[in-house]
N, CA and C of each residue as an Amber inpcrd file, in Angstrom:
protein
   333
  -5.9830000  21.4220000  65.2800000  -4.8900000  20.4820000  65.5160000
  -4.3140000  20.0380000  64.1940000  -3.1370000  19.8450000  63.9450000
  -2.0770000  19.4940000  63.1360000  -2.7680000  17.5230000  62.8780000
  -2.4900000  17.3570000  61.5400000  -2.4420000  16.1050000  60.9240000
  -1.0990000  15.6480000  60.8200000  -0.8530000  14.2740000  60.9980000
   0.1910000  13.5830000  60.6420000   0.9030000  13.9430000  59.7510000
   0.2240000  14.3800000  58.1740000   0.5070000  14.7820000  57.0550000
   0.8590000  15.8790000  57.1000000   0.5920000  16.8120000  58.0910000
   1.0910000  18.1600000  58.0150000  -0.4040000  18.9520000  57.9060000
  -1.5180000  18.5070000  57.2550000  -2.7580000  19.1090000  57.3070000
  -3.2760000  19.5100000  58.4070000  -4.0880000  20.2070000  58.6080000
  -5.1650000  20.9990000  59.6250000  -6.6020000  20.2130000  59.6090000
  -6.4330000  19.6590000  60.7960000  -7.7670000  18.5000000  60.8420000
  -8.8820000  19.6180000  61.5790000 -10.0240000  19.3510000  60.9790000
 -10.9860000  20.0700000  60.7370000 -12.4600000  19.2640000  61.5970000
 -13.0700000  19.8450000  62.5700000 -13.8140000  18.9020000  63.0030000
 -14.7510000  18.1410000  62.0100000 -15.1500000  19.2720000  61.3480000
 -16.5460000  19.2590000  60.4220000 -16.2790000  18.3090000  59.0750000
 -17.6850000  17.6090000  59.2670000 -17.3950000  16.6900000  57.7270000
 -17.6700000  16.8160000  56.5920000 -18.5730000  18.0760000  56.4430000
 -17.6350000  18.9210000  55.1300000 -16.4440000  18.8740000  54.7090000
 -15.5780000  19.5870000  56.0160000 -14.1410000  19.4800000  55.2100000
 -13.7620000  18.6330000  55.2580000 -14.0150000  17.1690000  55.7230000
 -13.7910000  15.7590000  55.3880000 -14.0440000  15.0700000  54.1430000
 -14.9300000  15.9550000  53.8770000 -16.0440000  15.4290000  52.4310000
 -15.0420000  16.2680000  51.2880000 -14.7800000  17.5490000  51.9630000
 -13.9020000  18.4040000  50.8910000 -12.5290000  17.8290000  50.5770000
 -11.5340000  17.7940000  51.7100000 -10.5310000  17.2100000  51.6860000
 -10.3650000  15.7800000  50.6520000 -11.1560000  14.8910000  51.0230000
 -11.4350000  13.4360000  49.8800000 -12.2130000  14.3840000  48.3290000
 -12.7620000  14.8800000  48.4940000 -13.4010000  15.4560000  47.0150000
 -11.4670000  16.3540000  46.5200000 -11.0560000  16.6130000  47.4010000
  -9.5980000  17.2200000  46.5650000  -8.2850000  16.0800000  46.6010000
  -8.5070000  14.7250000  47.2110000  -7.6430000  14.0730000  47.0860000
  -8.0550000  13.2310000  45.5960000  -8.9570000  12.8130000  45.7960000
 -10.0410000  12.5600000  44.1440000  -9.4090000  13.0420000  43.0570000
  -9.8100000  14.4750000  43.6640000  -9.6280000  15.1610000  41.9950000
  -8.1990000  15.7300000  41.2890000  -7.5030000  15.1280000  42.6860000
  -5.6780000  14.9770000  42.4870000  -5.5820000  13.9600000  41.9380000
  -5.9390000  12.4950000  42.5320000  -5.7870000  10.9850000  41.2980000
  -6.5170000  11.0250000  40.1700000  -7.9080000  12.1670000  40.3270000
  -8.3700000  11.9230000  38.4250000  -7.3990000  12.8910000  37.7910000
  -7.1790000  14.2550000  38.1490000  -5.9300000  14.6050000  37.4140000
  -4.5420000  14.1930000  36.5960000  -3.4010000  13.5610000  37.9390000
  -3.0290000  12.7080000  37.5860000  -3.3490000  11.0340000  36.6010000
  -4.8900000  10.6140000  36.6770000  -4.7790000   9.9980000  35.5950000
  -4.7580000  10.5140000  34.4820000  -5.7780000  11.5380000  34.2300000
  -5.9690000  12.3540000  32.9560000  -4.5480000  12.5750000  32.1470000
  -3.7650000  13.0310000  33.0730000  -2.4650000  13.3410000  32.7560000
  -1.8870000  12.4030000  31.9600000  -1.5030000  11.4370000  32.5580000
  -1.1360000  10.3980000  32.4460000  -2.1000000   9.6640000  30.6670000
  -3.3960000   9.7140000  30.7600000  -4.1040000   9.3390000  29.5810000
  -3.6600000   9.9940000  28.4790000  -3.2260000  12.0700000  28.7320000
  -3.0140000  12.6650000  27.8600000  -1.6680000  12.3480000  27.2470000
  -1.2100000  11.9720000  28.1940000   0.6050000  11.5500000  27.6590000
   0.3800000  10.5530000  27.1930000  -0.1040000   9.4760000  27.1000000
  -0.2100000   7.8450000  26.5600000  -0.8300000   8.4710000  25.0430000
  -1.8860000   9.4100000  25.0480000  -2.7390000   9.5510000  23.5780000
  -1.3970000  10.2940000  22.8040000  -0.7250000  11.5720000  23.2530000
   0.2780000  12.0490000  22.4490000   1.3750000  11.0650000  22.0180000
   1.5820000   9.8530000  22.7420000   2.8280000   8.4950000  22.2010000
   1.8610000   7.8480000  20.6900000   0.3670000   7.8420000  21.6070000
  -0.6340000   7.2550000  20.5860000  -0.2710000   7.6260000  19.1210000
  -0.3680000   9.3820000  19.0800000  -0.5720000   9.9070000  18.4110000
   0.4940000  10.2820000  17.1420000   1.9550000  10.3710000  17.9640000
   2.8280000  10.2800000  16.8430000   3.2050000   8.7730000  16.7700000
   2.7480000   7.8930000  17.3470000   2.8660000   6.4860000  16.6880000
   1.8160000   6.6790000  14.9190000   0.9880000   7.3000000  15.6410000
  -0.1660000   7.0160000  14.1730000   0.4620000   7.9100000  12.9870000
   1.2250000   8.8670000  13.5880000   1.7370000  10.1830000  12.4090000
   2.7320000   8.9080000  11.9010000   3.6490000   8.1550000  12.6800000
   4.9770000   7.6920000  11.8460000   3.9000000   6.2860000  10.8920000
   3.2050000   5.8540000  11.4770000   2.5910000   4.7650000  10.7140000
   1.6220000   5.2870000   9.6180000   1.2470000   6.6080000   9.2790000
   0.6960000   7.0720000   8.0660000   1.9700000   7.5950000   7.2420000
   2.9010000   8.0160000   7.4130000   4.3340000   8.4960000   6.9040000
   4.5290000   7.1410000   6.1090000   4.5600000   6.3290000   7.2470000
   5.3660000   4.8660000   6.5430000   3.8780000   3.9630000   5.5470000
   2.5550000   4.0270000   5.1420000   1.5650000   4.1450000   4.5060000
   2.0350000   5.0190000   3.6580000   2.1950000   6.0010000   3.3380000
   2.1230000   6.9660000   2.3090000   3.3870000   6.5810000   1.8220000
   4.6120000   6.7010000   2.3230000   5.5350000   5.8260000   1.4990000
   5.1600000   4.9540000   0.8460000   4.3090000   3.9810000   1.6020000
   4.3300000   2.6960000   0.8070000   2.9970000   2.8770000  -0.4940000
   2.2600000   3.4140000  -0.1560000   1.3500000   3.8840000  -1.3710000
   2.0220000   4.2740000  -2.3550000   2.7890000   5.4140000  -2.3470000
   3.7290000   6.1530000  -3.5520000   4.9400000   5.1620000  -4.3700000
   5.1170000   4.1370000  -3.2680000   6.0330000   3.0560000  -3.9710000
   5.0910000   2.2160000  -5.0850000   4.0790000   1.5180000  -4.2580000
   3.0080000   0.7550000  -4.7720000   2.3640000   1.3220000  -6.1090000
   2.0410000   2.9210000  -6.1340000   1.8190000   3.2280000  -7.2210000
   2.8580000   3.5940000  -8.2750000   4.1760000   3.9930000  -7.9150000
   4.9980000   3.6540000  -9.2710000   5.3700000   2.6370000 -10.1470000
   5.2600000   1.9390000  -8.8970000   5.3170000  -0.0660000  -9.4300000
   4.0680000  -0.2510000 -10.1500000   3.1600000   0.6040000 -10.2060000
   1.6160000  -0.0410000 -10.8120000   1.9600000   0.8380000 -12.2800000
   2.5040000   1.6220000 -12.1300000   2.5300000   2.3540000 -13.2610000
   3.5930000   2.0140000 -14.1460000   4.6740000   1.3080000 -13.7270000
   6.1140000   0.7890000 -13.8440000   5.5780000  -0.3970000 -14.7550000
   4.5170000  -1.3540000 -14.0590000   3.5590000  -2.1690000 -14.5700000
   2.9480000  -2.0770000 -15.4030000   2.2900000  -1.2870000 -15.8410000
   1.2400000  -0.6370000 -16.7750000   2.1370000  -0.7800000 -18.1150000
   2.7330000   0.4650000 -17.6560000   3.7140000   0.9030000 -19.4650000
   4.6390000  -0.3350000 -19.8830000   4.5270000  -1.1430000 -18.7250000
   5.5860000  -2.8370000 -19.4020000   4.6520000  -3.4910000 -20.1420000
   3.1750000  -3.4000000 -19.5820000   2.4930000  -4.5220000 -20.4350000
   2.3400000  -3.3960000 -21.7780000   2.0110000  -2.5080000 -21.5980000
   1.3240000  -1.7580000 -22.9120000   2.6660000  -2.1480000 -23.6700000
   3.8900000  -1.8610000 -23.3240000   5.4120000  -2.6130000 -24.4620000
   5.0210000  -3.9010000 -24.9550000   4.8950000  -4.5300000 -23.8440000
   4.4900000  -5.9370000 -24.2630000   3.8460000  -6.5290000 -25.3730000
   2.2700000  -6.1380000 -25.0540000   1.1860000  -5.9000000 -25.9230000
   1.4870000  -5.6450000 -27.5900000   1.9540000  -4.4940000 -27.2490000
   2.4080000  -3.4550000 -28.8230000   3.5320000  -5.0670000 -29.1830000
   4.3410000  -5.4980000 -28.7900000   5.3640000  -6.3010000 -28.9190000
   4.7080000  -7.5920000 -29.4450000   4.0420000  -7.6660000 -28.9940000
   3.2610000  -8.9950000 -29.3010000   2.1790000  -8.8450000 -30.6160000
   1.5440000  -7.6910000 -30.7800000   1.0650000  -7.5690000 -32.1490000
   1.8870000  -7.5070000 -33.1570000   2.9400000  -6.8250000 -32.6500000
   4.3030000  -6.8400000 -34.0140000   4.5620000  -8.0900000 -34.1450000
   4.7390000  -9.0350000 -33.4530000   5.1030000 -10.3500000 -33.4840000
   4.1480000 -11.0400000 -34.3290000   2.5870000 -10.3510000 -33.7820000
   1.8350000 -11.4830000 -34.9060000   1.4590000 -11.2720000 -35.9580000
   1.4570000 -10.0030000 -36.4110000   1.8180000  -9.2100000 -37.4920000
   2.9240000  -9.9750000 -38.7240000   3.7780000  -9.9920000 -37.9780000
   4.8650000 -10.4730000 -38.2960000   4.8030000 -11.5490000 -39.0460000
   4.7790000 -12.8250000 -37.9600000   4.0520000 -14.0710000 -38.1170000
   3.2130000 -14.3000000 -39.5700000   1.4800000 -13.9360000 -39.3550000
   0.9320000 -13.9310000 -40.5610000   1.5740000 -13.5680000 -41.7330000
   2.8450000 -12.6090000 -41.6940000   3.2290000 -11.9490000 -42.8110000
   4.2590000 -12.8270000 -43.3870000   4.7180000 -14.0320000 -42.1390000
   5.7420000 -15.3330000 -42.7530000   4.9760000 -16.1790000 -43.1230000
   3.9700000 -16.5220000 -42.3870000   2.7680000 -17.6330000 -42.9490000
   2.0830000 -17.1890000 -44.1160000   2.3310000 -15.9110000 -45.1020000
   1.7620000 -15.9260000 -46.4170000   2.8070000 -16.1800000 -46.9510000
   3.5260000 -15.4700000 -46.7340000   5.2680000 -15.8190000 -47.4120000
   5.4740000 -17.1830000 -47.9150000   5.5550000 -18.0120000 -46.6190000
   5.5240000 -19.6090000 -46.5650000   4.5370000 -20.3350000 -47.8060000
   3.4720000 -20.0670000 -47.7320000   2.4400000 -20.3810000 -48.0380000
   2.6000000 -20.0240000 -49.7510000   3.1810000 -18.9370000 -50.0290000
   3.4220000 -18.9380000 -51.6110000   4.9890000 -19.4700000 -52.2380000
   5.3870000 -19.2180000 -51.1740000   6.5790000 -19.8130000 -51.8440000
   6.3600000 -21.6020000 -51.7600000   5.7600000 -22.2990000 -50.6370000
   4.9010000 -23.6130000 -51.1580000   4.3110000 -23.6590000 -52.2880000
   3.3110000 -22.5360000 -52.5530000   2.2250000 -23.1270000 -53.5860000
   3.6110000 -22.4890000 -55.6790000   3.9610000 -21.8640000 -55.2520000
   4.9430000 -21.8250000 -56.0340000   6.1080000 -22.9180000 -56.3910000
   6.7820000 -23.2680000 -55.5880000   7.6440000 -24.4190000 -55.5680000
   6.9740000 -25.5100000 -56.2380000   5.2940000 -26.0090000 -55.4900000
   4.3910000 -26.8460000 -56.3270000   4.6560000 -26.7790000 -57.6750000
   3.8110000 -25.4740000 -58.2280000   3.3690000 -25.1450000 -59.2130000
   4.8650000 -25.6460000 -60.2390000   6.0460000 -25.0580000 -59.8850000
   7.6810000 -25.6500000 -60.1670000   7.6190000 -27.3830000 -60.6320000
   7.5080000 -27.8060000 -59.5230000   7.6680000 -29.3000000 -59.1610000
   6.7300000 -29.8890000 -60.5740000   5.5270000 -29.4480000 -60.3440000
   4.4420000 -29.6120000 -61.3120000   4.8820000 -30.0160000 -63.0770000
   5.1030000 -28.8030000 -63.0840000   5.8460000 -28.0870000 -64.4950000
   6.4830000 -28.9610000 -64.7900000   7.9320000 -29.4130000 -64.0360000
   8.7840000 -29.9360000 -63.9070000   8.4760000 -31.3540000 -64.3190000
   7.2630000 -31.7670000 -63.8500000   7.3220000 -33.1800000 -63.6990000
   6.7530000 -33.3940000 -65.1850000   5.7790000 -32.3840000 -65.9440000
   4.8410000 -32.3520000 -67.0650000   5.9200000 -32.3460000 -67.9580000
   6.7880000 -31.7570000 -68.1910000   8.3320000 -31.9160000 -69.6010000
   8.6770000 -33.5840000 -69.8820000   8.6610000 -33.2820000 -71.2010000
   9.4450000 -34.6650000 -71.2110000  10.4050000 -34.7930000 -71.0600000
  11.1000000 -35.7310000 -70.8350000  12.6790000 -36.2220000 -70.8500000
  13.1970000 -36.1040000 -71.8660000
């Protein structure tokens, strides 16, 4: 005899047992399916979010390196400076003790 559904109803409950064991393994299919399609969205979500990581790494490291060679300018810049410096503070320092030595002189002459 004919089923509602159009199926062939079967006395035996085997094919009762079979029939539900193939309606089963139609909804785990369909989920599977369904899981496999959700992991492939998963999956190029994770490809565009390592793309957009690796961008940002390759930015991050030119800026570190961009960084680097500013301070090493810097640095070098700043020893010239104090270089420099000491080399006005002897300067200073004799043309003081000179000017003295002047003043000195100066003051030892008679009128």
């Amino acid at each position: 005899a004919n089923r509602p559904d159009g199926g062939w109803r079967c006395g035996s409950s085997r094919d009762a047992a079979l029939e539900a064991a193939l309606a089963l393994s139609a909804a785990e299919k369909r989920a599977l399916e369904a899981e496999v399609s959700w992991l492939r969205e998963q999956k190029a979500e994770d490809g565009r979010a390592l793309e957009q990581t690796a961008a940002l790494l390759a930015m991050l490291q030119e800026s570190h390196r961009a960084l680097v060679a500013s301070n090493q300018r810097l640095l070098l810049q700043i020893a010239e400076d104090k270089a420099r410096h000491e080399e006005e503070l002897k300067m200073h320092a004799r043309n003081f003790a000179e000017l003295q030595e002047l003043t000195e002189s100066l003051a030892a002459r008679p009128a």
